[in-house]
CHARMM-style PDB file with segment names, atoms N, HN, CA, C and O in Angstrom:
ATOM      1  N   UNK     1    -265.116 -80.151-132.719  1.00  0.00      PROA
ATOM      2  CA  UNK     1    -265.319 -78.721-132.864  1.00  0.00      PROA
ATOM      3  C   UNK     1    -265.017 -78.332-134.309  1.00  0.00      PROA
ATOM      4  O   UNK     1    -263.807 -78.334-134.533  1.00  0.00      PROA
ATOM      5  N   UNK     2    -265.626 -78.065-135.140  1.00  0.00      PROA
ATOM      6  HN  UNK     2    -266.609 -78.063-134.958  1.00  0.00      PROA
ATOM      7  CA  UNK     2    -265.717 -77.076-136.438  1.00  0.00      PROA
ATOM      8  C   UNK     2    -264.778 -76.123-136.840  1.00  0.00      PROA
ATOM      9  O   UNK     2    -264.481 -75.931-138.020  1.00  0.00      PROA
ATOM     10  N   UNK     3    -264.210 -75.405-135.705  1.00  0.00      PROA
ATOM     11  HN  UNK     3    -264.451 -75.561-134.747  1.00  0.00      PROA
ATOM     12  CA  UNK     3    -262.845 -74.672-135.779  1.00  0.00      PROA
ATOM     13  C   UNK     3    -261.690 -74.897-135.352  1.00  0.00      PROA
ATOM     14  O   UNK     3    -261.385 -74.633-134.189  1.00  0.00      PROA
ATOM     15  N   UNK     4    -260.925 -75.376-136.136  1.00  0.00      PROA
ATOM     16  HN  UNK     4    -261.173 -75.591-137.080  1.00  0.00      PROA
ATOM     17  CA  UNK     4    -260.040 -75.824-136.239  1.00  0.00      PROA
ATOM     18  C   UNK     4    -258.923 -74.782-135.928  1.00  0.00      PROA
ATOM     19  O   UNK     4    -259.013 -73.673-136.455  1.00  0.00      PROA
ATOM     20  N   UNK     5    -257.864 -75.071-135.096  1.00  0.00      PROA
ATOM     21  HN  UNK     5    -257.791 -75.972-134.668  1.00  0.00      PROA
ATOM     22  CA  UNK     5    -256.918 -74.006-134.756  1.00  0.00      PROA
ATOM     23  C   UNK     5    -255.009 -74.078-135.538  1.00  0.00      PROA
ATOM     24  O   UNK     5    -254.041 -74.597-134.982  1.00  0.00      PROA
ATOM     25  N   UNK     6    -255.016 -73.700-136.280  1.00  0.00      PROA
ATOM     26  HN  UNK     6    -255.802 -73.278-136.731  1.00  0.00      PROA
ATOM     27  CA  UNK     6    -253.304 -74.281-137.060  1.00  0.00      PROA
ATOM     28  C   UNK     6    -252.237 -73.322-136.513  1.00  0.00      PROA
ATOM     29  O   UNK     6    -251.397 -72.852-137.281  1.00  0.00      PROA
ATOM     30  N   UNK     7    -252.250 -72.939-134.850  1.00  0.00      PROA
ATOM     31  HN  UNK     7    -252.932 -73.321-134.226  1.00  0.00      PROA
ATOM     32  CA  UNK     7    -251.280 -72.073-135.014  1.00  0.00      PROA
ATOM     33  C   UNK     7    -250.171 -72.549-134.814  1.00  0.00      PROA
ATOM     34  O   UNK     7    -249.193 -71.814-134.952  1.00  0.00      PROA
ATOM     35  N   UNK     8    -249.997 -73.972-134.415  1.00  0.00      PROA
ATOM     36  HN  UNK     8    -250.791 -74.569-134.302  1.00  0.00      PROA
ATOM     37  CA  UNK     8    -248.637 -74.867-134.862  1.00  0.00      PROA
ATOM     38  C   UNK     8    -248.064 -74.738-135.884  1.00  0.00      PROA
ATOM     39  O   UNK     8    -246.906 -74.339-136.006  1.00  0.00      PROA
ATOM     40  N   UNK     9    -248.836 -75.072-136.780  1.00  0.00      PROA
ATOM     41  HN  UNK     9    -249.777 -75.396-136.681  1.00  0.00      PROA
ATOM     42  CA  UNK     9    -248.727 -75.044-138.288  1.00  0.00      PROA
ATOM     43  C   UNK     9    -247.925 -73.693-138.673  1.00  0.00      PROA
ATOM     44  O   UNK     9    -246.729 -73.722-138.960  1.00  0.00      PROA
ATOM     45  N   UNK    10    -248.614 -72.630-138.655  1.00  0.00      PROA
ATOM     46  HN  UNK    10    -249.586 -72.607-138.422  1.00  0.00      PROA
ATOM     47  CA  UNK    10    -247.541 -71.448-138.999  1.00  0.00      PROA
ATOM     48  C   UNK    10    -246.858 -70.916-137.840  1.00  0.00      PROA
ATOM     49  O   UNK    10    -246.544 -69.726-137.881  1.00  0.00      PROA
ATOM     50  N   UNK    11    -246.604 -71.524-136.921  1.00  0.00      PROA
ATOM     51  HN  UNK    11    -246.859 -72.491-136.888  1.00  0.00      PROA
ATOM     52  CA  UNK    11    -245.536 -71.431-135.841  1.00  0.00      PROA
ATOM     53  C   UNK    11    -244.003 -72.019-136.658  1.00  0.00      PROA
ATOM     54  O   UNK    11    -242.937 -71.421-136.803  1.00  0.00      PROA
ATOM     55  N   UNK    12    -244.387 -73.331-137.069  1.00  0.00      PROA
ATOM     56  HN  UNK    12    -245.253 -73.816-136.952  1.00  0.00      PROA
ATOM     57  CA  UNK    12    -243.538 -74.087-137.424  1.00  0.00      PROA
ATOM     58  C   UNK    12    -242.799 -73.057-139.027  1.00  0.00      PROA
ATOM     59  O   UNK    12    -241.661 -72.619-139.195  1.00  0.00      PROA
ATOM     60  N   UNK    13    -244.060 -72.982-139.962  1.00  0.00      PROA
ATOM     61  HN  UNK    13    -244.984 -73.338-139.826  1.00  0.00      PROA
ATOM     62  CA  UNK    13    -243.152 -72.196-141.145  1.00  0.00      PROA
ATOM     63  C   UNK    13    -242.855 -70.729-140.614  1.00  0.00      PROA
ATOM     64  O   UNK    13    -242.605 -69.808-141.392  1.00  0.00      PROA
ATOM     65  N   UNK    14    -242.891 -70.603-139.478  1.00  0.00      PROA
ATOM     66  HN  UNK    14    -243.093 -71.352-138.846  1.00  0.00      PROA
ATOM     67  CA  UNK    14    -242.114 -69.404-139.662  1.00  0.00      PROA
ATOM     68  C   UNK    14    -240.897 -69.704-138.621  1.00  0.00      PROA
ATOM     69  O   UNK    14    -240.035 -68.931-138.203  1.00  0.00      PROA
ATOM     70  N   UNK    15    -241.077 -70.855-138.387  1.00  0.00      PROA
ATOM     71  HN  UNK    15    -241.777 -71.483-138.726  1.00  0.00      PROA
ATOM     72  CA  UNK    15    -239.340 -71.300-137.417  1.00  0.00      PROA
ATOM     73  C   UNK    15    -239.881 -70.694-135.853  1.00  0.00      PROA
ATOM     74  O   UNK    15    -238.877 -70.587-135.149  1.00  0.00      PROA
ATOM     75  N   UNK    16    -240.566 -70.460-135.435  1.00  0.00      PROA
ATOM     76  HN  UNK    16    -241.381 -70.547-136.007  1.00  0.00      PROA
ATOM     77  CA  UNK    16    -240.716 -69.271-134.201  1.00  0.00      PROA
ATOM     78  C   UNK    16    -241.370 -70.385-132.951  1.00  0.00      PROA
ATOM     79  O   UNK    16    -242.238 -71.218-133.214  1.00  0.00      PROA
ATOM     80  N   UNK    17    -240.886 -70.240-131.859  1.00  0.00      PROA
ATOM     81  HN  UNK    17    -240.181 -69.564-131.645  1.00  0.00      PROA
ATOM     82  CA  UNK    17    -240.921 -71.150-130.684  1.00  0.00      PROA
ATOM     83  C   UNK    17    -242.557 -70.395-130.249  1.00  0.00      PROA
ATOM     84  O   UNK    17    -243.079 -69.351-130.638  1.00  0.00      PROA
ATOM     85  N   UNK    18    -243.081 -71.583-129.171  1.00  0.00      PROA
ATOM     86  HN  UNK    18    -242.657 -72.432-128.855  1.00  0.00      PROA
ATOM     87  CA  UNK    18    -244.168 -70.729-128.317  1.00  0.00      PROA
ATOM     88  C   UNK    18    -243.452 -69.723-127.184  1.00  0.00      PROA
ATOM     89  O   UNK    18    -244.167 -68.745-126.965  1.00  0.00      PROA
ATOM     90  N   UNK    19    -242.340 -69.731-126.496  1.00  0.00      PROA
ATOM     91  HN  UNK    19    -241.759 -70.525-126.674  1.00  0.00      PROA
ATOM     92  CA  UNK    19    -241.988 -68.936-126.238  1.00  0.00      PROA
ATOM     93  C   UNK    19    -241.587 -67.415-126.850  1.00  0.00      PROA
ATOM     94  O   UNK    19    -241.917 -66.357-126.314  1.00  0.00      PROA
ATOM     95  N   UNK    20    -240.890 -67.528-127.955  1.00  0.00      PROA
ATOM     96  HN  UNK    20    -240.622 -68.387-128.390  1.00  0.00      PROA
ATOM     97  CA  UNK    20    -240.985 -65.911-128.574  1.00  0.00      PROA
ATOM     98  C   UNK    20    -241.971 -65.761-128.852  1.00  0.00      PROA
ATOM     99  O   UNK    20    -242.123 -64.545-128.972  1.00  0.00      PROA
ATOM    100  N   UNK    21    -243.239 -66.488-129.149  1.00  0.00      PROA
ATOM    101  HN  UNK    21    -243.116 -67.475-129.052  1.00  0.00      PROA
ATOM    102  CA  UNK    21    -244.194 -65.589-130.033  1.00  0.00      PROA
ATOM    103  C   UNK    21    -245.175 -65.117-128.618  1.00  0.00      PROA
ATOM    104  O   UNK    21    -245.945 -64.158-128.565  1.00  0.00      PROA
ATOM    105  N   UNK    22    -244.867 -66.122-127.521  1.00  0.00      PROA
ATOM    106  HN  UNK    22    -244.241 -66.901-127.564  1.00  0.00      PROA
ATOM    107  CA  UNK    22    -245.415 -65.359-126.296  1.00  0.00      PROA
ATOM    108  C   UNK    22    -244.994 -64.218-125.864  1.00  0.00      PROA
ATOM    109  O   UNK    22    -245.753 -63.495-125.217  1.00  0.00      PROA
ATOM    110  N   UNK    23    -243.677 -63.842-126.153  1.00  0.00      PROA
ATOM    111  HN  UNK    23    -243.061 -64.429-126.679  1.00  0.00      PROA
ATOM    112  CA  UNK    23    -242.772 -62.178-125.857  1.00  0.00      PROA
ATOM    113  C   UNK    23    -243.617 -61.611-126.639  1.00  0.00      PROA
ATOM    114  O   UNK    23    -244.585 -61.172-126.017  1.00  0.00      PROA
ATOM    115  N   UNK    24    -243.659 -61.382-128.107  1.00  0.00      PROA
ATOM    116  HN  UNK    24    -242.872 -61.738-128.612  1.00  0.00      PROA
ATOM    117  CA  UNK    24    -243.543 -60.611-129.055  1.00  0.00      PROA
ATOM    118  C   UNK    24    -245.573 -60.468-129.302  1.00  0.00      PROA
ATOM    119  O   UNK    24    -246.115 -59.414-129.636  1.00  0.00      PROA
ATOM    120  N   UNK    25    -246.183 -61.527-129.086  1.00  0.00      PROA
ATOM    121  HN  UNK    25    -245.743 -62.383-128.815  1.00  0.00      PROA
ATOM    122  CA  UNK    25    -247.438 -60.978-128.364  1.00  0.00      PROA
ATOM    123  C   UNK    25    -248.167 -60.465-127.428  1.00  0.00      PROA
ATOM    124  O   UNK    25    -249.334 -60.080-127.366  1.00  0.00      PROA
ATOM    125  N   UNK    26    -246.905 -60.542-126.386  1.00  0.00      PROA
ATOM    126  HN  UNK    26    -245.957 -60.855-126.436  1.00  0.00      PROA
ATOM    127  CA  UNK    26    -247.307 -60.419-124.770  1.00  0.00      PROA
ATOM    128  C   UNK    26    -249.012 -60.733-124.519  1.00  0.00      PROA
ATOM    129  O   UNK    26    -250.015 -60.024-124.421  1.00  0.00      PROA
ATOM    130  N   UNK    27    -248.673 -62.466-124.469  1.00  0.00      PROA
ATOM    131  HN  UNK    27    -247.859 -63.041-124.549  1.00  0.00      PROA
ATOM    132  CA  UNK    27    -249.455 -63.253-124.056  1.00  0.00      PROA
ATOM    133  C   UNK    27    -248.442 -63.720-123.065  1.00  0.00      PROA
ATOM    134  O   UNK    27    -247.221 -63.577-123.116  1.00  0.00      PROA
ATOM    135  N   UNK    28    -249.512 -64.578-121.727  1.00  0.00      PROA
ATOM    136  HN  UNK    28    -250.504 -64.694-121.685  1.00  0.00      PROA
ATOM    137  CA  UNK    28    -248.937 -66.140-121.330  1.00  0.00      PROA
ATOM    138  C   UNK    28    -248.718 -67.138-122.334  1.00  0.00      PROA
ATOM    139  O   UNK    28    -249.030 -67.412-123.493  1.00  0.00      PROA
ATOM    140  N   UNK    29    -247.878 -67.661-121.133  1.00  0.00      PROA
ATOM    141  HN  UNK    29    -247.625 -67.439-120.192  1.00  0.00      PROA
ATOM    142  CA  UNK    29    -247.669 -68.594-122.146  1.00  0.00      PROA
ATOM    143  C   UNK    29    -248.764 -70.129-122.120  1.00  0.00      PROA
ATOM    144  O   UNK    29    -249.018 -70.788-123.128  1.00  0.00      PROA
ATOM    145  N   UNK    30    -249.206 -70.395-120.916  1.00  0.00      PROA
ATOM    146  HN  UNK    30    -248.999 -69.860-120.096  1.00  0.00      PROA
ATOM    147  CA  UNK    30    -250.514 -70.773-120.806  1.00  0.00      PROA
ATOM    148  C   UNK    30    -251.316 -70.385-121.528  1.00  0.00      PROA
ATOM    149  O   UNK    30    -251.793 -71.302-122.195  1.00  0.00      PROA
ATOM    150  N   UNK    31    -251.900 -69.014-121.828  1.00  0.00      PROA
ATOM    151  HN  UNK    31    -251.512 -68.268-121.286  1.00  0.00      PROA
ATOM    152  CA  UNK    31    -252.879 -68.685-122.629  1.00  0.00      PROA
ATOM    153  C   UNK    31    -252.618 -69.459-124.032  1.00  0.00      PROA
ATOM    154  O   UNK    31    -253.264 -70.390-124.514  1.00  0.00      PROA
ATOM    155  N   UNK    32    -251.383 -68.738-124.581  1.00  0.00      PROA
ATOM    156  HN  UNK    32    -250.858 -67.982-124.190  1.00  0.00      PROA
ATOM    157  CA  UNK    32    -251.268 -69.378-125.727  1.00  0.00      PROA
ATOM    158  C   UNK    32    -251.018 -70.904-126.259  1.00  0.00      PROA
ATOM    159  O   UNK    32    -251.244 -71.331-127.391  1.00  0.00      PROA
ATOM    160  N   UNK    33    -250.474 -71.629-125.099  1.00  0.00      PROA
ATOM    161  HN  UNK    33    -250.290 -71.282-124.179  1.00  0.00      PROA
ATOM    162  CA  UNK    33    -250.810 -72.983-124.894  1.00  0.00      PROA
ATOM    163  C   UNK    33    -252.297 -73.649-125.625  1.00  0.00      PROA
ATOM    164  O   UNK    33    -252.432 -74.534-126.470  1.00  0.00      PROA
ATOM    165  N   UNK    34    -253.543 -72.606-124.724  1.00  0.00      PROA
ATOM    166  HN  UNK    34    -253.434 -71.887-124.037  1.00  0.00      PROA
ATOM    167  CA  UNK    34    -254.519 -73.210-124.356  1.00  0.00      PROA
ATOM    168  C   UNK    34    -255.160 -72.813-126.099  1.00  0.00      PROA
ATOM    169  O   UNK    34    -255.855 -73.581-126.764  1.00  0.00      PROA
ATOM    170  N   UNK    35    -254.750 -71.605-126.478  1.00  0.00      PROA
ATOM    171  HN  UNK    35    -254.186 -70.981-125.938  1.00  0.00      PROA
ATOM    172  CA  UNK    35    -255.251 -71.640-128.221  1.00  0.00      PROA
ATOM    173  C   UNK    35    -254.350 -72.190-128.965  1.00  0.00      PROA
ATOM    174  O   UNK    35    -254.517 -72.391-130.168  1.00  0.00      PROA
ATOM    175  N   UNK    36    -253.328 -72.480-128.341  1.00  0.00      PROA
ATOM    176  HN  UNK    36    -253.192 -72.317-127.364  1.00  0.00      PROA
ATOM    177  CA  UNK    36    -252.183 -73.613-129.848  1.00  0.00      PROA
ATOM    178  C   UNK    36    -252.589 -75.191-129.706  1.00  0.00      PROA
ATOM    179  O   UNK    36    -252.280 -75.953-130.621  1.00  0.00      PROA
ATOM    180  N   UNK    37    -253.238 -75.645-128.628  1.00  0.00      PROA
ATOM    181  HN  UNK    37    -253.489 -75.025-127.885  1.00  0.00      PROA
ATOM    182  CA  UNK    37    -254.047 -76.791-128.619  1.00  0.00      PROA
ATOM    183  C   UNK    37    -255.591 -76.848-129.095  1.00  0.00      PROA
ATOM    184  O   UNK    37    -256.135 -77.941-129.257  1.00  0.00      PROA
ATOM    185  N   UNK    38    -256.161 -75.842-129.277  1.00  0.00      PROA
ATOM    186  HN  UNK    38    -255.719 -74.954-129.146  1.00  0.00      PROA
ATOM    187  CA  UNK    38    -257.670 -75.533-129.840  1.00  0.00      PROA
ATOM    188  C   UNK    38    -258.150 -75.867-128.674  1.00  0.00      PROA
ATOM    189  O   UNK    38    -259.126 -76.574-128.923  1.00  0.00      PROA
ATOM    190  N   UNK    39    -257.984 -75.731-127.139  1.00  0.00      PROA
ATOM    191  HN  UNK    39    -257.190 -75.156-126.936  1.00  0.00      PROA
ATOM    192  CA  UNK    39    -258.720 -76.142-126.222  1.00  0.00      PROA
ATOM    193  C   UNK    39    -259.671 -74.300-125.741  1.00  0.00      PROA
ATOM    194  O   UNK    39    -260.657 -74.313-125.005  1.00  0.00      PROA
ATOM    195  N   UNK    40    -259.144 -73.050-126.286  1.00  0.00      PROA
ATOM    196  HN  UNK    40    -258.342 -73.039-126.884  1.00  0.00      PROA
ATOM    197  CA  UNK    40    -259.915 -72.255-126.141  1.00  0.00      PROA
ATOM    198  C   UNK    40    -261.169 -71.602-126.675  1.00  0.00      PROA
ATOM    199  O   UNK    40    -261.403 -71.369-127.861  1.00  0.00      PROA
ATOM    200  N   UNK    41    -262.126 -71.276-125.395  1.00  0.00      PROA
ATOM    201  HN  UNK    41    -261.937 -71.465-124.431  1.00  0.00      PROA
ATOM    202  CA  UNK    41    -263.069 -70.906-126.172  1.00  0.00      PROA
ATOM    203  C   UNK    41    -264.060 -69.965-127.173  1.00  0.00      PROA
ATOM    204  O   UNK    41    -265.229 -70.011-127.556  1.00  0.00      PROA
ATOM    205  N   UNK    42    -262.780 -69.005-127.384  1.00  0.00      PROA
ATOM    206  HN  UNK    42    -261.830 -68.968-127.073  1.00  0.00      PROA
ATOM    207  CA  UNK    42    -262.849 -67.144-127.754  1.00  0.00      PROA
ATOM    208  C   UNK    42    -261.494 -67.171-127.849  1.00  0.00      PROA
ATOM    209  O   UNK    42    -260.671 -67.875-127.264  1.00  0.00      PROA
ATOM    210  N   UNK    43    -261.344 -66.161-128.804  1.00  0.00      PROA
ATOM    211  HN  UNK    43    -262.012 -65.589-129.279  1.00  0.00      PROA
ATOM    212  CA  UNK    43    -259.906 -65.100-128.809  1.00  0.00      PROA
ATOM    213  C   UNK    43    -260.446 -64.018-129.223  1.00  0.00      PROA
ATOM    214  O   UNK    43    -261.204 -63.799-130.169  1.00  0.00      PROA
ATOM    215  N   UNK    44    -259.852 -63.143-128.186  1.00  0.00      PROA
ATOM    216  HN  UNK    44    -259.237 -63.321-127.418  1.00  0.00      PROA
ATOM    217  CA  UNK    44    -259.876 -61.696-128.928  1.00  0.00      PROA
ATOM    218  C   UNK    44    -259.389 -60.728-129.838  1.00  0.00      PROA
ATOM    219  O   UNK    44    -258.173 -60.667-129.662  1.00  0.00      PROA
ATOM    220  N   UNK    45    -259.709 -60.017-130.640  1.00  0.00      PROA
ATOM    221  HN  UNK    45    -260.697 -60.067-130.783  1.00  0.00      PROA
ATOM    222  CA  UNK    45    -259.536 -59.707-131.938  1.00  0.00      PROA
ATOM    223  C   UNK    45    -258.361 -59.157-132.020  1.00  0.00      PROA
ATOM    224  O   UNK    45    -257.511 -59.406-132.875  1.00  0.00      PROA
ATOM    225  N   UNK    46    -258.271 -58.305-131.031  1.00  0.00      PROA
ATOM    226  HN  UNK    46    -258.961 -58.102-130.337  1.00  0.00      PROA
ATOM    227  CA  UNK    46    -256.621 -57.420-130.827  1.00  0.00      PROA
ATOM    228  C   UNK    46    -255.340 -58.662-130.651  1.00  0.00      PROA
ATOM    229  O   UNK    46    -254.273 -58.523-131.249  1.00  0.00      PROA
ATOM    230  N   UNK    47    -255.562 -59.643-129.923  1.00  0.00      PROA
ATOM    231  HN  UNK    47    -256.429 -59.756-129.438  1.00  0.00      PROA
ATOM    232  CA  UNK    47    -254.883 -61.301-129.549  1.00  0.00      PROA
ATOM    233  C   UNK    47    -254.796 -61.656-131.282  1.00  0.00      PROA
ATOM    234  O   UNK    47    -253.698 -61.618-131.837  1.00  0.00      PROA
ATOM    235  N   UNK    48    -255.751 -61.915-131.871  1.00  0.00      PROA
ATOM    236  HN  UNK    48    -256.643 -61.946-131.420  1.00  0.00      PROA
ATOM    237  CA  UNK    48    -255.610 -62.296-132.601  1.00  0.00      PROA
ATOM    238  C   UNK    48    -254.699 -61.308-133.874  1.00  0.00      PROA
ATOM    239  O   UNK    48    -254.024 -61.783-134.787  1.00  0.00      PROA
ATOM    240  N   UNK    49    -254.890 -60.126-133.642  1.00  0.00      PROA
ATOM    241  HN  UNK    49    -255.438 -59.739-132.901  1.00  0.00      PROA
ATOM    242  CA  UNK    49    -254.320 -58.715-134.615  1.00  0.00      PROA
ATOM    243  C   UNK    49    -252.468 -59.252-134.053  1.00  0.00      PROA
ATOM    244  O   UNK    49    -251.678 -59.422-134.981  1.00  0.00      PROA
ATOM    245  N   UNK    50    -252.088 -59.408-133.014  1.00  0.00      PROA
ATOM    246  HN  UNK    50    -252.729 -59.269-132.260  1.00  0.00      PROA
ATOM    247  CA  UNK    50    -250.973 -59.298-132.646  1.00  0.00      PROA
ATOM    248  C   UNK    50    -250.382 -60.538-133.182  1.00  0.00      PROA
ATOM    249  O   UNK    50    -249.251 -60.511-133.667  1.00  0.00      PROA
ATOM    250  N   UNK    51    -251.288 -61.958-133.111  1.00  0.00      PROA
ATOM    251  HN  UNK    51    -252.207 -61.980-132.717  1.00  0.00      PROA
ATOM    252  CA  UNK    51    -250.383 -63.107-133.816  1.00  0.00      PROA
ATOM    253  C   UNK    51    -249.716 -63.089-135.103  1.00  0.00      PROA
ATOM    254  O   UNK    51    -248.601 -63.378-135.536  1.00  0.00      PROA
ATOM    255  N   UNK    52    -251.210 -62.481-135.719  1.00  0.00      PROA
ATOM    256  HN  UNK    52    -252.116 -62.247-135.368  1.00  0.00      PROA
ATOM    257  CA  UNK    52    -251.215 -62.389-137.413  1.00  0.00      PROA
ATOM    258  C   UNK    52    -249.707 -61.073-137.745  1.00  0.00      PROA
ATOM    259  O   UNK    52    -249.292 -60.816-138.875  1.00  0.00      PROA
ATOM    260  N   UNK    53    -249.286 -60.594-136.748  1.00  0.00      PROA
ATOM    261  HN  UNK    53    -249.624 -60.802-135.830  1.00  0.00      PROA
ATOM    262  CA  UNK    53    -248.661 -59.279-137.279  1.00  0.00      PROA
ATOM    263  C   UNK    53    -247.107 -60.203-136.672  1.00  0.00      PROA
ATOM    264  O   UNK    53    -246.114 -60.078-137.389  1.00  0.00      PROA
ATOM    265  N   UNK    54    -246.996 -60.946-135.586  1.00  0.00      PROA
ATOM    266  HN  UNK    54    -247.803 -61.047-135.004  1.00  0.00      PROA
ATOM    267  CA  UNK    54    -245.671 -61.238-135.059  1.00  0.00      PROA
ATOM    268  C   UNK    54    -245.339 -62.590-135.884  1.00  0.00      PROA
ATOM    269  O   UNK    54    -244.223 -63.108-135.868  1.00  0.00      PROA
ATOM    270  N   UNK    55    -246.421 -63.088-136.591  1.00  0.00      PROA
ATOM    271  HN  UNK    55    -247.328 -62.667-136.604  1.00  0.00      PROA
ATOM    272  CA  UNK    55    -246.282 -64.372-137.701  1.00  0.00      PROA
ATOM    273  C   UNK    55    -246.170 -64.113-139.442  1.00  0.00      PROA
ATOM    274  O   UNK    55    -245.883 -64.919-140.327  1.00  0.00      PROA
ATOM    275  N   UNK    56    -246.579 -62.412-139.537  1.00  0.00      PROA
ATOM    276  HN  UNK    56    -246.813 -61.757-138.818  1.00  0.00      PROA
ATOM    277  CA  UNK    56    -246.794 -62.085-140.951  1.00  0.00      PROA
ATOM    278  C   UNK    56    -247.849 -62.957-141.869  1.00  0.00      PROA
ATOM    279  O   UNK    56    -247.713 -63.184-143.071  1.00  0.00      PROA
ATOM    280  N   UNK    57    -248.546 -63.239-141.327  1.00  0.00      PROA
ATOM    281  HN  UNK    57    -248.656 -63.055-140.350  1.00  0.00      PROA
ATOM    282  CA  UNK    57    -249.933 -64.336-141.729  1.00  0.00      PROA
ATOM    283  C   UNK    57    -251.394 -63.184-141.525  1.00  0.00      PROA
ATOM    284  O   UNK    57    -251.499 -62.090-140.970  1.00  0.00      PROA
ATOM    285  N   UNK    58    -252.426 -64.109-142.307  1.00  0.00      PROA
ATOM    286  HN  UNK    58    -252.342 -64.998-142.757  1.00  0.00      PROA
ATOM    287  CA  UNK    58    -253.606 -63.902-142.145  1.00  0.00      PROA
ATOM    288  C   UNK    58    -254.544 -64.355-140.935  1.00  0.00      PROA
ATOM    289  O   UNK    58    -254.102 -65.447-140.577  1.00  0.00      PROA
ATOM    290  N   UNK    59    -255.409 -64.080-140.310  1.00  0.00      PROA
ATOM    291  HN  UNK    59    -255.768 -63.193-140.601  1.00  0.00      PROA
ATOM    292  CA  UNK    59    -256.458 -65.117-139.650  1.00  0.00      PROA
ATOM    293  C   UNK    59    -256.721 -66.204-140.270  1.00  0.00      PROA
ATOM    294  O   UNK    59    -256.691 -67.203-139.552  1.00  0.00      PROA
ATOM    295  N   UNK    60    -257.057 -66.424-141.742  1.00  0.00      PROA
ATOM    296  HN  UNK    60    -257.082 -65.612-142.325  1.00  0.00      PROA
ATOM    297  CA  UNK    60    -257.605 -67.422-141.947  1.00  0.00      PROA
ATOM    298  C   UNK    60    -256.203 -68.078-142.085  1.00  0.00      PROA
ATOM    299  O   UNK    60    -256.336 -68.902-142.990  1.00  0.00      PROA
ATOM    300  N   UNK    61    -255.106 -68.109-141.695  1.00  0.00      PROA
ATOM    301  HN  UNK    61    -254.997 -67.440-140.960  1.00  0.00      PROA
ATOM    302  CA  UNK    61    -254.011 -68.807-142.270  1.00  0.00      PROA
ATOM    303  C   UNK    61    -253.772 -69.919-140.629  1.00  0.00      PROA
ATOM    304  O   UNK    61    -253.187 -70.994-140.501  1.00  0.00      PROA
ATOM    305  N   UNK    62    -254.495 -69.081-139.632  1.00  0.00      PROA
ATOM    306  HN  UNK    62    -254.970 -68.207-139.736  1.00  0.00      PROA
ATOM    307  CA  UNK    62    -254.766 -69.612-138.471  1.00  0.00      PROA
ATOM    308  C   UNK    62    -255.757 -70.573-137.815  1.00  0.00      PROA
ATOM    309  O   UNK    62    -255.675 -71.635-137.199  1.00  0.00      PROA
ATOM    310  N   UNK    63    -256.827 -69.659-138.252  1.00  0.00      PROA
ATOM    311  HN  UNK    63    -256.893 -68.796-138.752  1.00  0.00      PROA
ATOM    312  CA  UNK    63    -258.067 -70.789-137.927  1.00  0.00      PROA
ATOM    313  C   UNK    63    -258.920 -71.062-139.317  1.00  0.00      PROA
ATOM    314  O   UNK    63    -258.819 -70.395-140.347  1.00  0.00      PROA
ATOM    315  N   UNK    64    -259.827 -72.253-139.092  1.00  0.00      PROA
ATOM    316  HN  UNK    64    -259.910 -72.794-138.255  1.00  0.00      PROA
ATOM    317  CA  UNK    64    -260.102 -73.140-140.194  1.00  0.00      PROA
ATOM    318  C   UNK    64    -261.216 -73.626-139.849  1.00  0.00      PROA
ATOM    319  O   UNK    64    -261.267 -74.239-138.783  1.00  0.00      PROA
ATOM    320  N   UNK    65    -262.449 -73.472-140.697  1.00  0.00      PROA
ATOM    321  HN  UNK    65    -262.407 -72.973-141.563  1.00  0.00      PROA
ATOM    322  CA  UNK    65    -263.598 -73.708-140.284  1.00  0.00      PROA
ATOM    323  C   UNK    65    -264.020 -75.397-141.271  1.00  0.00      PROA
ATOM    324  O   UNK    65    -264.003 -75.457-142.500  1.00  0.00      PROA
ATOM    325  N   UNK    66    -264.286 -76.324-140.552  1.00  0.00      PROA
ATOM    326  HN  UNK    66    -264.300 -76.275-139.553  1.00  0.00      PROA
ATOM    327  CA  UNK    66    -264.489 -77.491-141.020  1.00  0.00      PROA
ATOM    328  C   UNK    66    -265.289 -78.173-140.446  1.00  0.00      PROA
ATOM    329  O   UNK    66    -265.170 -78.551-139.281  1.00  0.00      PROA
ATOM    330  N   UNK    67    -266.711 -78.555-141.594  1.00  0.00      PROA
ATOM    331  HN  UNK    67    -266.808 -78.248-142.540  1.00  0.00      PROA
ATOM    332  CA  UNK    67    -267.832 -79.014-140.992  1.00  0.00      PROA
ATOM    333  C   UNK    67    -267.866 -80.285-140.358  1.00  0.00      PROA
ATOM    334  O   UNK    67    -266.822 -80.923-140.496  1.00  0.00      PROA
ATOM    335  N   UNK    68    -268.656 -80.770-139.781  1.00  0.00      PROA
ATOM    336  HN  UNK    68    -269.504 -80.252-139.669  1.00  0.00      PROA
ATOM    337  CA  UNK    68    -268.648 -82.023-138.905  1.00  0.00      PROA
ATOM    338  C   UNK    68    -269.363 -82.837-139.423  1.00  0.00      PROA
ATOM    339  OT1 UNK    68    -269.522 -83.941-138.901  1.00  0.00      PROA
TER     340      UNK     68
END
């Protein structure tokens, strides 16, 4: 897949577990499982507005478009 998902990646520099960032987005934690593995197939923009704001990051600091 071409899009690449790093939300490990700035999970990790910002020290923050998948559990808090599941509080503080009010996501599941399944859900967010299923996009911190790149196994999902959409996120929605507001989902995505809430990571970028509870991580202090960009979108693109998240996902990563890389050709095949």
């Amino acid at each position: 897949m071409p899009i690449i998902v790093n939300l490990d990646v700035m999970m990790a520099k910002r020290k923050m577990s998948l559990n808090e960032l599941s509080q503080k987005v009010d996501i599941t934690l399944s859900n967010l499982s299923i996009l911190k593995t790149g196994k999902a197939k959409a996120v929605r923009f507001n989902t995505l507005e809430a990571i970028c704001m509870a991580l202090d990051c960009q979108p693109g600091d998240i996902l990563e478009y890389v050709e095949e």
